[in-house]
C-alpha positions as CSV (number, residue, x, y, z in Angstrom):
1,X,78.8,114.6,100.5
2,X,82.1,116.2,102.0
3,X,82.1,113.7,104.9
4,X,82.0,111.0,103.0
5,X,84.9,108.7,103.0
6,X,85.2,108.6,99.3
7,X,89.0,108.2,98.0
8,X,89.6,111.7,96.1
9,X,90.8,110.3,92.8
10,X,90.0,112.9,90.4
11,X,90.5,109.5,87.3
12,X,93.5,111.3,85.2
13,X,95.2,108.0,84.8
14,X,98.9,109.3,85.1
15,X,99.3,106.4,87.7
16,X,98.4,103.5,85.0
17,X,100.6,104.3,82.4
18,X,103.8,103.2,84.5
19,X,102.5,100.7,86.7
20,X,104.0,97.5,86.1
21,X,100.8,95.5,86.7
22,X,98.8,97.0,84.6
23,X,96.3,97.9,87.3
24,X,93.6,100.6,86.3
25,X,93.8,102.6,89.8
26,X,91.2,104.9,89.0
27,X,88.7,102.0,87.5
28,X,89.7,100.0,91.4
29,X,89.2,103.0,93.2
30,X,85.9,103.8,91.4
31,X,84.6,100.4,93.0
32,X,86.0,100.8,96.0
33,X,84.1,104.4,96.5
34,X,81.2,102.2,95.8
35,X,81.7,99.4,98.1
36,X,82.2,102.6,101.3
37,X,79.2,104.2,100.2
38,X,77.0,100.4,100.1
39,X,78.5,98.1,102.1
40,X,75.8,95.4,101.2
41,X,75.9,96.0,97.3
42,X,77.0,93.4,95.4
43,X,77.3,95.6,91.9
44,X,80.7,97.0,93.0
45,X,82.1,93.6,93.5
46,X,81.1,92.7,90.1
47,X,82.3,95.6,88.4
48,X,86.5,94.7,89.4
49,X,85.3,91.5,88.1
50,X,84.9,92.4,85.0
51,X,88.0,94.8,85.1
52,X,90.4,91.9,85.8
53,X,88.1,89.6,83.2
54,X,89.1,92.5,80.7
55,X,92.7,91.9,81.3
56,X,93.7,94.4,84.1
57,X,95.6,94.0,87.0
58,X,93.7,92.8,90.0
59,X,94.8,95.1,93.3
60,X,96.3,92.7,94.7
61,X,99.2,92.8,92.1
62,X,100.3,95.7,93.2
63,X,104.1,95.3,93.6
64,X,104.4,98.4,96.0
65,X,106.8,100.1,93.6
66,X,105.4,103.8,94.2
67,X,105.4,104.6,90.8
68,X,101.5,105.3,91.0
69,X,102.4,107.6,94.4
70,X,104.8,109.7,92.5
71,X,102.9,110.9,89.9
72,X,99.4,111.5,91.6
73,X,98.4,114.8,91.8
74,X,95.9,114.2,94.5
75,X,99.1,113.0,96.5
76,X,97.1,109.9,97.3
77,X,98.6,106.7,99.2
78,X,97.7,104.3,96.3
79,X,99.6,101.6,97.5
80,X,97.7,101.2,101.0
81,X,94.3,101.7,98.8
82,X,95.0,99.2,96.6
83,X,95.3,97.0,99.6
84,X,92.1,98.1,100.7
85,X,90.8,97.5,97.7
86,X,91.5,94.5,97.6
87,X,90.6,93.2,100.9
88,X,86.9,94.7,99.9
89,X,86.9,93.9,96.3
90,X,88.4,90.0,96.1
């Protein structure tokens, strides 16, 4: 499980109370864990859907601001995940 290339967000949500598109990082990245582990699975896909149908920001709103990337614990680069993310998830 250590070699997988899973994005080490431990969910603490410090990084969605600032960000100014109300993006639920840990929510995205929870998909996009998915989407690396099962390429061909749809079900991660469908998931963001239904966070941006709830109201949250979709990754690619991310502004770049680095307001996520200064409060993360885990020191993750948030910004080029969301970008990622959203190449996978859109």
């Amino acid at each position: 499980m250590q070699d997988m290339p899973l994005v080490q967000c431990t969910s603490c949500r410090y990084c969605c109370d600032g960000c100014p598109a109300s993006i639920r990082i840990p929510d995205v990245f929870r998909a996009l864990n998915t989407a690396r582990l099962y390429p061909s699975d749809n079900r991660p896909k469908i998931f963001y859907r239904g966070l941006v149908e709830s109201g949250a920001g979709k990754a690619s709103d991310c502004i770049g601001c680095g307001q996520c990337e200064g409060v993360c614990p885990q020191h993750l680069p948030v910004i080029e995940l969301l970008k990622e993310a959203a190449a996978a998830l859109e």
